[in-house]
VOFITI-992299 format. One line per field, with one value per residue: x, y negated, z of N, C-alpha, C in turn. Coordinates in steps of 0.05 Angstrom, whole numbers. Each point is the difference from the previous one (the first is absolute). Example, Ala and Ser with C-alpha at 12.3 -4.5 7.8 and 13.67 -1.06 7.14 Angstrom:
2
n.X 264 -7;
n.Y 114 -21;
n.Z 156 -14;
ca.X -18 16;
ca.Y -24 -24;
ca.Z 0 1;
c.X 18 -15;
c.Y -24 -22;
c.Z 0 14;
END
This chain:
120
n.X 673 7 16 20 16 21 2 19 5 15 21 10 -1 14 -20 -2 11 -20 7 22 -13 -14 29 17 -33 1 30 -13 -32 9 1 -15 -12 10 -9 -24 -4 15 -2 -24 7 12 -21 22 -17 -23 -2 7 33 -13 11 -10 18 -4 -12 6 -17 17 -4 21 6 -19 7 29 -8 -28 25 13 2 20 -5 20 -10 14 -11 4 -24 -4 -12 11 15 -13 0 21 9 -11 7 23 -3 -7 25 14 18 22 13 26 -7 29 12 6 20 -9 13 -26 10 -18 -3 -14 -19 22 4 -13 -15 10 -18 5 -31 10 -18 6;
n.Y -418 25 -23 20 -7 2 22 -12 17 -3 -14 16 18 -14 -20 -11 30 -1 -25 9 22 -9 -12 12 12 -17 -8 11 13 -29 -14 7 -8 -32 0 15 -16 -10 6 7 -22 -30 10 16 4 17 -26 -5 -12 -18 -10 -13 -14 -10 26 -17 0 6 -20 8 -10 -14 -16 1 -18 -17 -8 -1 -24 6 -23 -13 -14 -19 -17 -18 -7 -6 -23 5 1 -15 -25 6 -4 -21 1 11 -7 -21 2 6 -16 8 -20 -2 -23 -24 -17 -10 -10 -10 -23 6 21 29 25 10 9 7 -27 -3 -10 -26 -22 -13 -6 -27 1 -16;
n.Z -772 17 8 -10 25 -12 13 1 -14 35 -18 -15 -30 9 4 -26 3 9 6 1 21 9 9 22 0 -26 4 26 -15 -19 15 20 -18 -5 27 0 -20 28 22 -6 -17 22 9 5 15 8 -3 31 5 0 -9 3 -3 22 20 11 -15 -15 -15 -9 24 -3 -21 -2 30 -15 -19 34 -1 15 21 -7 8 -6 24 -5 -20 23 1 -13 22 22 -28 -19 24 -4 -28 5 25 -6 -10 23 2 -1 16 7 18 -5 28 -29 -12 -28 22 15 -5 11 -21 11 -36 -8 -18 -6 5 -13 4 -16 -3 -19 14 -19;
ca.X 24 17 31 19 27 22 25 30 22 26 21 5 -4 23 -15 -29 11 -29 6 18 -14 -26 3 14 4 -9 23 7 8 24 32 12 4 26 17 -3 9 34 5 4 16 25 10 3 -12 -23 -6 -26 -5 10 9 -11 14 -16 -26 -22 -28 -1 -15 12 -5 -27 -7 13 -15 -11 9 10 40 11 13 7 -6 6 9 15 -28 -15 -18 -2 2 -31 -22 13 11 -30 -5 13 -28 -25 -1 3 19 25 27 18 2 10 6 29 10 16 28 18 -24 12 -16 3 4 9 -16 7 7 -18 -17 -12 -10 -4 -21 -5;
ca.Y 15 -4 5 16 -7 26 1 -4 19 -6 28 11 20 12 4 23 22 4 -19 16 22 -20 -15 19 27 2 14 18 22 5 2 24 21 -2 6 21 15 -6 39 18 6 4 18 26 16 -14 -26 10 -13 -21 -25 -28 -22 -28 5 -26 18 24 -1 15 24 15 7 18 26 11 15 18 -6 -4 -26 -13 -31 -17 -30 -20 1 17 0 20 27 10 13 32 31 -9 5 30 18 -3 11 29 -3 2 -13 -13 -35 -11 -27 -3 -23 10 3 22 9 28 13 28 20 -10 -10 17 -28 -26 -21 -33 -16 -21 -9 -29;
ca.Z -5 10 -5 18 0 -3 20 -6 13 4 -2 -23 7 15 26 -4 -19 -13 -29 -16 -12 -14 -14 -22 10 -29 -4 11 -8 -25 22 7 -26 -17 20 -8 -28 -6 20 -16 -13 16 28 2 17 13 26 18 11 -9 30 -7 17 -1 -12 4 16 -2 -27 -5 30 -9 -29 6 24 -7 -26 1 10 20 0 22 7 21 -3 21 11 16 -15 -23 9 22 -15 -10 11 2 -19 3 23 -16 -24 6 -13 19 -15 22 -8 17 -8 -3 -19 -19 -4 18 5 3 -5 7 -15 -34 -25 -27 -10 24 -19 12 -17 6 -8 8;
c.X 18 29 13 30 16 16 22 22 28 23 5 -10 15 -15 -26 2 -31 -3 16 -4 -21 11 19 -16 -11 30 9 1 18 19 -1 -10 29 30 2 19 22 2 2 21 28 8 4 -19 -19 -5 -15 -3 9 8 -14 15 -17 -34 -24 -29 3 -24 13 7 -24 -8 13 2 -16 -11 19 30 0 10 10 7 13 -4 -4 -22 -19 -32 -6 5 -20 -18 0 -15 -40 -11 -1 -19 -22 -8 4 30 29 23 17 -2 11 2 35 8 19 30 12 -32 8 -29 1 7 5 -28 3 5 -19 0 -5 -1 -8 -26 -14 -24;
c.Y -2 12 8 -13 26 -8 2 14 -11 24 9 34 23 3 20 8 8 -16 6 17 -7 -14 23 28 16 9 29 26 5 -2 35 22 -1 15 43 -2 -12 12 23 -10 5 22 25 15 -14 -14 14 -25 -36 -29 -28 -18 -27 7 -20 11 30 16 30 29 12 16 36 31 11 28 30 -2 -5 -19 -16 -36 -23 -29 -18 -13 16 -11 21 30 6 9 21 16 9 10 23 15 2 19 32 9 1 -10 0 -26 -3 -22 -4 -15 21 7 23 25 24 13 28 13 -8 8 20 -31 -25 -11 -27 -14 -26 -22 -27 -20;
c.Z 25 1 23 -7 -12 19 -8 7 -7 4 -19 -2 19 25 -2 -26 -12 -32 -15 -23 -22 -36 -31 -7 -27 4 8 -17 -21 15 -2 -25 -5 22 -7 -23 -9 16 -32 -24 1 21 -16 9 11 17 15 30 -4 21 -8 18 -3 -17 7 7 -13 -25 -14 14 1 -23 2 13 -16 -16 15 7 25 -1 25 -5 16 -18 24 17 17 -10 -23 0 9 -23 -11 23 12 -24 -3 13 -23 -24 11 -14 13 -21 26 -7 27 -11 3 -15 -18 -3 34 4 -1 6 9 -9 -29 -9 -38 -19 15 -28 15 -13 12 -14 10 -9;
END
């Protein structure tokens, strides 16, 4: 029998946004069902573009694009941004992602509404 060491990963998911994903990504498509269908009940008028403050890898930024929204992204993590915006190519996908902190930040183009979900 032979045995293999596990390599030990140092840091938190903050360093590697890959584990994150991994860990939350059974949440993503009810997130953004339940995000659709409080747009449609609360909004007046048709969501088209939405804001994600503190989008971390962007689990949601994807889900979304996908479906057809215009989106725009920030958080404080550049780790997590490189992967998103990596994700994004991959997928063939377009969001605006910057890096900014919740309490100062400025967006090009108004939002129809923003969401932030806290998932721990």
């Amino acid at each position: 029998m032979t045995m293999t060491r596990s390599r030990m990963l140092e840091g938190t998911w903050y360093d590697h946004p890959e584990y994150y994903d991994i860990a939350f990504q059974a949440y993503t498509q009810p997130e953004a069902d339940f995000i659709e269908a409080a747009c449609r009940k609360y909004c007046g008028f048709r969501v088209r573009r939405l804001l994600e403050p503190a989008c971390g890898t962007g689990r949601l930024i994807t889900a979304l694009a996908a479906r057809g929204y215009e989106l725009s992204g920030f958080d404080v993590s550049q780790p997590a941004l490189r992967y998103l915006r990596r994700r994004l190519a991959r997928c063939r996908l377009n969001a605006e992602t910057f890096e900014a902190e919740m309490s100062n930040f400025w967006i090009g183009q108004a939002a129809d509404a923003a969401t932030r979900f806290v998932t721990y």
